[in-house]
DSSP file (Angstrom, degrees, kcal/mol; ACC not computed):
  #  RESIDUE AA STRUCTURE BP1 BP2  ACC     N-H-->O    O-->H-N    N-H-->O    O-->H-N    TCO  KAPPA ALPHA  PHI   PSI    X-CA   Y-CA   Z-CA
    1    1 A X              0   0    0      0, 0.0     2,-0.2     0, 0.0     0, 0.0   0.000 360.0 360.0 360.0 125.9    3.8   21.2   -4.0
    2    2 A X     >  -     0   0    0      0, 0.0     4,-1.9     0, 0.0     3,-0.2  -0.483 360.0 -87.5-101.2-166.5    7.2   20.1   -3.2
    3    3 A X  H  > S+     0   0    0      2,-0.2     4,-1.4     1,-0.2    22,-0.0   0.668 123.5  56.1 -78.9 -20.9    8.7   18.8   -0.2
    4    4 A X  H  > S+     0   0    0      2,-0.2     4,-1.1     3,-0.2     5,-0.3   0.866 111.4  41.3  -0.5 -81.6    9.6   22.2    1.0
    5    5 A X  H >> S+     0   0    0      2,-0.2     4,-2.0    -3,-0.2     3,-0.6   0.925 116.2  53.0 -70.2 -59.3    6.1   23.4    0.9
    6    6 A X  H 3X S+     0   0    0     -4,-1.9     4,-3.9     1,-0.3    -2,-0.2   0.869 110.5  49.9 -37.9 -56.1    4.7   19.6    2.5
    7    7 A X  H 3X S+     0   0    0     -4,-1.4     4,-1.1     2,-0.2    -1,-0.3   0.670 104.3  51.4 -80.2 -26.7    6.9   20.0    5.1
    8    8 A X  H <X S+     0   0    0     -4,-1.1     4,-3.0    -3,-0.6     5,-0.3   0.822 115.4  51.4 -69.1 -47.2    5.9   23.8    6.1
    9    9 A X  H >X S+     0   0    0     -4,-2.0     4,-1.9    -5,-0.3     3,-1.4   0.929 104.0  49.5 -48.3 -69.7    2.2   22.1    6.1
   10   10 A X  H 3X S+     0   0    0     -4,-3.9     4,-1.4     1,-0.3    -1,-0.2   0.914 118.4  48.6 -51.3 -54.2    2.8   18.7    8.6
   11   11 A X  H 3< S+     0   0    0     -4,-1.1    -1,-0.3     1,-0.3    -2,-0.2   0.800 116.0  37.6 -88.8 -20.5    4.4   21.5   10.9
   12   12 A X  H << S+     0   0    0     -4,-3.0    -1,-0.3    -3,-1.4    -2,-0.2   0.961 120.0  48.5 -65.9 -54.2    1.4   24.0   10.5
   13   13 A X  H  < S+     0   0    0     -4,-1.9    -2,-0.2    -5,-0.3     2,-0.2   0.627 120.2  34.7 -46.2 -25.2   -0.8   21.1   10.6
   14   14 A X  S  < S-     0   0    0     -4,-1.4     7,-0.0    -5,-0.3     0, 0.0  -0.421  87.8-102.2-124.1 175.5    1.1   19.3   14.2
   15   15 A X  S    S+     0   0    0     -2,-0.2    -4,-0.1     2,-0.0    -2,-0.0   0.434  89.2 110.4 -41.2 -44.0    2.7   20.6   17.2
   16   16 A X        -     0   0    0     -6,-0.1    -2,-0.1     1,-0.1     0, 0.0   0.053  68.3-121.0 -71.8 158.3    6.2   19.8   15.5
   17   17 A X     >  -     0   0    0      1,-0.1     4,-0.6     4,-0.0    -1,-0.1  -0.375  35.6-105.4 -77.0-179.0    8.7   22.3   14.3
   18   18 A X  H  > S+     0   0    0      2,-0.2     4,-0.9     3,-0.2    -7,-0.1   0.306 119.5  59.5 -97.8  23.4    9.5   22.1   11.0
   19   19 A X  H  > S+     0   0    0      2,-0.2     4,-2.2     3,-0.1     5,-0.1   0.871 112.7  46.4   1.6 -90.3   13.2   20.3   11.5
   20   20 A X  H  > S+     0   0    0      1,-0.2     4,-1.9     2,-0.2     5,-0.3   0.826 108.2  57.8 -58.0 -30.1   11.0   17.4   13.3
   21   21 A X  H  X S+     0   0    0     -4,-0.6     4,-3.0     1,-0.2     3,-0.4   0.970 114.9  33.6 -76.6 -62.2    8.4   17.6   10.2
   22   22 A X  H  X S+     0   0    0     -4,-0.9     4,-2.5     1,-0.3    -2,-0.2   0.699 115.8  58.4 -72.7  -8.3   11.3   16.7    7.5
   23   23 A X  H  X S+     0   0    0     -4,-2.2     4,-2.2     2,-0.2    -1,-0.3   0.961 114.2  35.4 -71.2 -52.5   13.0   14.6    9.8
   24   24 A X  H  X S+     0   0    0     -4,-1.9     4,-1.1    -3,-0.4    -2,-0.2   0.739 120.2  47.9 -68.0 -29.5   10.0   12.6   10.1
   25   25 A X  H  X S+     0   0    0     -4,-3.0     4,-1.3    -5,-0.3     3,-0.2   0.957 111.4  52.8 -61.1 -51.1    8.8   12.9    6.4
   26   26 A X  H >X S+     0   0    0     -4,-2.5     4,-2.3    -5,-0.3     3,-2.0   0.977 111.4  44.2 -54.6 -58.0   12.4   12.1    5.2
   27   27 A X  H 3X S+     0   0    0     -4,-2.2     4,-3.1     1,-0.3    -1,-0.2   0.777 114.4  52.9 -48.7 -44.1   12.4    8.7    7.4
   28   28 A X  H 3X S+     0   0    0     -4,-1.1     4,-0.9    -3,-0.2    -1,-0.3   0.675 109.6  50.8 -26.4 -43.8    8.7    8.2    6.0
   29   29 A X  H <X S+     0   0    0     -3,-2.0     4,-0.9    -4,-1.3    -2,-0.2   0.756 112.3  42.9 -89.6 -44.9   10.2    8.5    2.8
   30   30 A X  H  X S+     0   0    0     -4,-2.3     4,-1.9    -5,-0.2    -2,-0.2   0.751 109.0  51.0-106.9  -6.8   12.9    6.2    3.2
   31   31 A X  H  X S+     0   0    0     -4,-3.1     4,-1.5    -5,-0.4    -2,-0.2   0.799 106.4  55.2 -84.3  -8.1   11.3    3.2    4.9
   32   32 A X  H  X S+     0   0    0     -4,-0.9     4,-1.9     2,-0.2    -2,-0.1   0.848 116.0  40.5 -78.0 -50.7    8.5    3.1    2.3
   33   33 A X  H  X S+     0   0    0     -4,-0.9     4,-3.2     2,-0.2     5,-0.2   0.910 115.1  53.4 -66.7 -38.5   11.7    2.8   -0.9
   34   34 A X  H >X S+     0   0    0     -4,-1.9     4,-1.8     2,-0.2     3,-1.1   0.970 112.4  41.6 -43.0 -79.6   13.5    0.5    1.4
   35   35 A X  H ><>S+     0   0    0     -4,-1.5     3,-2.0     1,-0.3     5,-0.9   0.793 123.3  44.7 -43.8 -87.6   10.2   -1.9    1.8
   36   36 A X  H 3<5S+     0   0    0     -4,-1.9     3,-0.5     1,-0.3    -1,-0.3   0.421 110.4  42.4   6.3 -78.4    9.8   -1.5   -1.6
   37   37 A X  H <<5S+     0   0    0     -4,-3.2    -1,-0.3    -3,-1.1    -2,-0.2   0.768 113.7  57.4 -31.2 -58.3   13.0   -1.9   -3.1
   38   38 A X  T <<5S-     0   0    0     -3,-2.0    -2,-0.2    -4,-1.8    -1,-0.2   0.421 123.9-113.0 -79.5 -20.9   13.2   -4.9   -0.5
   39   39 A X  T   5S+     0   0    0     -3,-0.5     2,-0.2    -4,-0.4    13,-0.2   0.372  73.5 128.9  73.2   2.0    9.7   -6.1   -2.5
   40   40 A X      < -     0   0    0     -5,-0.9    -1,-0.3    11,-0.1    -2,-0.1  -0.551  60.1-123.8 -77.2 155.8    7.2   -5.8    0.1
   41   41 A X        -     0   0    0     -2,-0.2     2,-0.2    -6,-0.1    10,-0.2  -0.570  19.9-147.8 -81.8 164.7    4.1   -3.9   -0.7
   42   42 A X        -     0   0    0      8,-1.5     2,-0.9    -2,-0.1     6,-0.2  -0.902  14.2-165.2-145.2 113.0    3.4   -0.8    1.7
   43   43 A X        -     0   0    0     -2,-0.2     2,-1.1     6,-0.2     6,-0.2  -0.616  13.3-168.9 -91.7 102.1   -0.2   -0.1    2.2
   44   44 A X    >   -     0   0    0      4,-4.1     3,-3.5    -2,-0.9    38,-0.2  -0.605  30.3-123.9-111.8 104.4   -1.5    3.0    3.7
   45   45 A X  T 3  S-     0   0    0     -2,-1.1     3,-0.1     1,-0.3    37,-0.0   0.002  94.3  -1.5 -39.4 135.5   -5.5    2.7    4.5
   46   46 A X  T 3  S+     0   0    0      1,-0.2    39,-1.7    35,-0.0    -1,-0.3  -0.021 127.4  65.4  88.8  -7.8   -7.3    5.4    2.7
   47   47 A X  S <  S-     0   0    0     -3,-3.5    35,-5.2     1,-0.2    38,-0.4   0.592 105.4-112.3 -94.2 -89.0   -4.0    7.3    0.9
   48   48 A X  B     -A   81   0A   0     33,-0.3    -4,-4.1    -6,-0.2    33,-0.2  -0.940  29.4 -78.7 177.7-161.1   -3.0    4.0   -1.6
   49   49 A X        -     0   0    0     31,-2.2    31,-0.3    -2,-0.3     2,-0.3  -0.352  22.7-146.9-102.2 169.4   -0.1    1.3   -1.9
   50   50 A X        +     0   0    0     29,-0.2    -8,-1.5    -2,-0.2     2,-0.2  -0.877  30.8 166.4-150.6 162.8    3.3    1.6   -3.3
   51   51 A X  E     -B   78   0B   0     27,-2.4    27,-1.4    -2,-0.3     2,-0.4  -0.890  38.5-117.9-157.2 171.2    4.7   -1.8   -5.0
   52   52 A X  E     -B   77   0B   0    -13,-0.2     2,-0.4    -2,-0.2    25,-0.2  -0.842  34.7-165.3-113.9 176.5    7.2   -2.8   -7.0
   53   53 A X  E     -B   76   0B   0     23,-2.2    23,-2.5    -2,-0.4     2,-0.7  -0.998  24.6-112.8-161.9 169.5    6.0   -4.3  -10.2
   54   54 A X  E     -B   75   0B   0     -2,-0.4     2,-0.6    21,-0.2    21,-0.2  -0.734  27.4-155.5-109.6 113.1    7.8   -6.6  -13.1
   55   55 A X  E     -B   74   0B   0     19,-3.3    19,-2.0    -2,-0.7     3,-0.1  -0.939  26.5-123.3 -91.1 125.3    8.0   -4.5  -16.7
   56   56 A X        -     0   0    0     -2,-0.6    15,-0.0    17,-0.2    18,-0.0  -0.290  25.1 -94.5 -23.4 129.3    8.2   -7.1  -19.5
   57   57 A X        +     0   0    0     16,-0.1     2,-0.3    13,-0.0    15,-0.3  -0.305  58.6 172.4 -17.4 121.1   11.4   -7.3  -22.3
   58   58 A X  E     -C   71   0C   0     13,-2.8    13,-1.7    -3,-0.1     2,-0.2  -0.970  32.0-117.4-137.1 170.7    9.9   -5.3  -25.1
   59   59 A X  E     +C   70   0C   0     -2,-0.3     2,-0.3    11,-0.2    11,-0.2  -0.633  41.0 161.2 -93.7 153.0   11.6   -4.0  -28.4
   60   60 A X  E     -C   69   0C   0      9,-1.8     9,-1.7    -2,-0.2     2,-0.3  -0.937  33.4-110.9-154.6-160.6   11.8   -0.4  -29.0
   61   61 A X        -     0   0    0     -2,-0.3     2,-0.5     7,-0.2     7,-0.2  -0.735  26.2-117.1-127.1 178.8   13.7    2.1  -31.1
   62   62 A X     >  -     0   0    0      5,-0.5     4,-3.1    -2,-0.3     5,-0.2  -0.922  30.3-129.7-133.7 119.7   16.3    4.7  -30.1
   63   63 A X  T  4 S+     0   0    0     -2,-0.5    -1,-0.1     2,-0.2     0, 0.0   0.909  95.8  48.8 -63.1 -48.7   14.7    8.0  -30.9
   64   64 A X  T  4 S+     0   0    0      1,-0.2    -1,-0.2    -3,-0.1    -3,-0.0   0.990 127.3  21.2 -55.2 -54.5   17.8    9.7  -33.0
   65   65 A X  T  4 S-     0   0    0      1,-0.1    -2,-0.2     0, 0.0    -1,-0.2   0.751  87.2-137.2 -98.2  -8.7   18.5    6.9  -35.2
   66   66 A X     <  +     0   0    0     -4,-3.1    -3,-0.1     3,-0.0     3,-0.1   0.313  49.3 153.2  86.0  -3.6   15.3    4.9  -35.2
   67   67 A X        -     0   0    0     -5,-0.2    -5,-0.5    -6,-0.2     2,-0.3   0.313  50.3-114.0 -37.8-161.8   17.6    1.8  -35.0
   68   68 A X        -     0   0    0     -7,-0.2     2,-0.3    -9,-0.0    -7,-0.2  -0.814  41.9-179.0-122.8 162.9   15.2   -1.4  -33.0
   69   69 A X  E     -C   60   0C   0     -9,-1.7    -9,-1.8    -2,-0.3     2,-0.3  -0.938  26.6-119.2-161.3 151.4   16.8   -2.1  -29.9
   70   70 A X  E     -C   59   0C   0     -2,-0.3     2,-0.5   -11,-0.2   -11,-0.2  -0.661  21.6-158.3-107.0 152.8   15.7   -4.7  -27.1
   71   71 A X  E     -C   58   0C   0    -13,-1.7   -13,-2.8    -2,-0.3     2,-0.2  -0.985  21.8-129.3-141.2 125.7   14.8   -3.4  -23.6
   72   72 A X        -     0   0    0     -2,-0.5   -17,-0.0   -15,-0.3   -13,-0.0  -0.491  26.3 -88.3-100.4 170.5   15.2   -5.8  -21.1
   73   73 A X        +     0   0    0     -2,-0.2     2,-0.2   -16,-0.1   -17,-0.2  -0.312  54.1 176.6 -68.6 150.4   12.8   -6.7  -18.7
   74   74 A X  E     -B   55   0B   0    -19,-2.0   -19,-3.3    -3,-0.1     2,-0.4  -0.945  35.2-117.8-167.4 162.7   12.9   -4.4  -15.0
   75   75 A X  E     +B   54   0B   0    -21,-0.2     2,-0.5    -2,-0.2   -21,-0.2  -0.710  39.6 177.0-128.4 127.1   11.2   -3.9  -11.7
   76   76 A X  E     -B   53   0B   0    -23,-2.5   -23,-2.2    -2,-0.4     2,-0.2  -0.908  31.0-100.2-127.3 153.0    9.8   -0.2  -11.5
   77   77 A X  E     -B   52   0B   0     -2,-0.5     2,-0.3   -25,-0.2   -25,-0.2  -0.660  33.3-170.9 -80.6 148.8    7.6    1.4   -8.6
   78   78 A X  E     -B   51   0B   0    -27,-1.4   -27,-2.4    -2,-0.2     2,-0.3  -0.906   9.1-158.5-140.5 168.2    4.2    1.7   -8.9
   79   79 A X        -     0   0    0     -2,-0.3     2,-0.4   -29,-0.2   -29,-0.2  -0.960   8.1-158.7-128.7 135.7    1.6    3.7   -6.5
   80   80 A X        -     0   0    0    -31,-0.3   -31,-2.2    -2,-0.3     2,-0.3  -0.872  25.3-115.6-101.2 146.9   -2.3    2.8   -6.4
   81   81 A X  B     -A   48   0A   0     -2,-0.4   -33,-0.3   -33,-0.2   -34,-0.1  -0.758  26.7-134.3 -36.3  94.2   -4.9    5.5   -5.1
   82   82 A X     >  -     0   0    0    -35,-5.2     4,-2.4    -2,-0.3     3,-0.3  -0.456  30.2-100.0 -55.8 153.8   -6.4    4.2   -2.1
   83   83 A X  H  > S+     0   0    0      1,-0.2     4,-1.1     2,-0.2     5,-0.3   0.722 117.2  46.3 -41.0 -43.5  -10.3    4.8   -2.3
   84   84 A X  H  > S+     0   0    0      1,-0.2     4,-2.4     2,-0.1    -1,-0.2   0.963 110.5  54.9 -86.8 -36.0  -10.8    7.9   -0.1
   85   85 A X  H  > S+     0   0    0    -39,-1.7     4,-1.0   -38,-0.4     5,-0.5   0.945 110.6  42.7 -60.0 -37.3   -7.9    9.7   -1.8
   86   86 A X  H  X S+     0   0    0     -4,-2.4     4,-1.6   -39,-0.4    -1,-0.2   0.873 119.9  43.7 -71.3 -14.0   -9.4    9.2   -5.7
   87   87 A X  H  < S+     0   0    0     -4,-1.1    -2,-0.2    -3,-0.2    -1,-0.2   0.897 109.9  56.5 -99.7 -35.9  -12.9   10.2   -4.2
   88   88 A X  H  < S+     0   0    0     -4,-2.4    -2,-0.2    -5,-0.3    -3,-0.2   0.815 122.5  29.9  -2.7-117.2  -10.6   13.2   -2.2
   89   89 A X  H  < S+     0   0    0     -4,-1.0     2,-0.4     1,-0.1    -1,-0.2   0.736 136.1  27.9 -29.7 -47.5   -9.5   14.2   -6.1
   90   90 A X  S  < S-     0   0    0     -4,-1.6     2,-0.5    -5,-0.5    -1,-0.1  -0.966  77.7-164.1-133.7 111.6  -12.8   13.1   -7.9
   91   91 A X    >   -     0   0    0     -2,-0.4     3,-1.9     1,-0.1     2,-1.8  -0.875  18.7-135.6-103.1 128.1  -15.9   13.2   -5.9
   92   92 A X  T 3  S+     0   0    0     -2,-0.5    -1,-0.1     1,-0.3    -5,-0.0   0.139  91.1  70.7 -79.1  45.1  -18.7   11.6   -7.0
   93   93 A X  T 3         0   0    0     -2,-1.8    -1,-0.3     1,-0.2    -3,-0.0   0.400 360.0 360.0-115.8   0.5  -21.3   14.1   -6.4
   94   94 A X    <         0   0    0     -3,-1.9    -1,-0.2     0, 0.0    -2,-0.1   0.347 360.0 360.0 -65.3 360.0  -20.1   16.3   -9.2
């Protein structure tokens, strides 16, 4: 599903046109990178989190030439699976 397709849903799903559904996804969309970005966590009960989190320095090689090369340490997004989405995806009665 892309954002296309999400956004036809919230407006099937709501009242809202779909205009007011990507206006309100997009905004969704950009206070969560903001927070983020910004280094607060943002926690939505039952869906999961988004974070930033700290990648270590590590060595690696450069795939054409095989050379070693140092990779410096960097701040990536991460997502956790709140509880009711992973049992959502994997239920345990299977």
């Amino acid at each position: 599903m892309n954002k296309g397709e999400l956004v036809d849903k919230i407006a099937e799903k709501t009242t809202v046109t779909k205009k007011q559904a990507d206006a309100v996804l997009s905004a969704a969309i950009g206070a969560i990178m903001e927070a983020v970005a910004d280094g607060d966590k943002v926690t939505l009960v039952g869906f999961g989190s988004f974070e930033s989190r700290e990648r270590k320095a590590r060595e690696g090689r450069n795939p054409k030439t095989g050379e070693k090369m140092d990779i410096p340490e960097t701040k990536v997004p991460a997502f956790s699976a709140g509880k009711l989405f992973k049992e959502k995806v994997a239920p345990k009665d299977q």
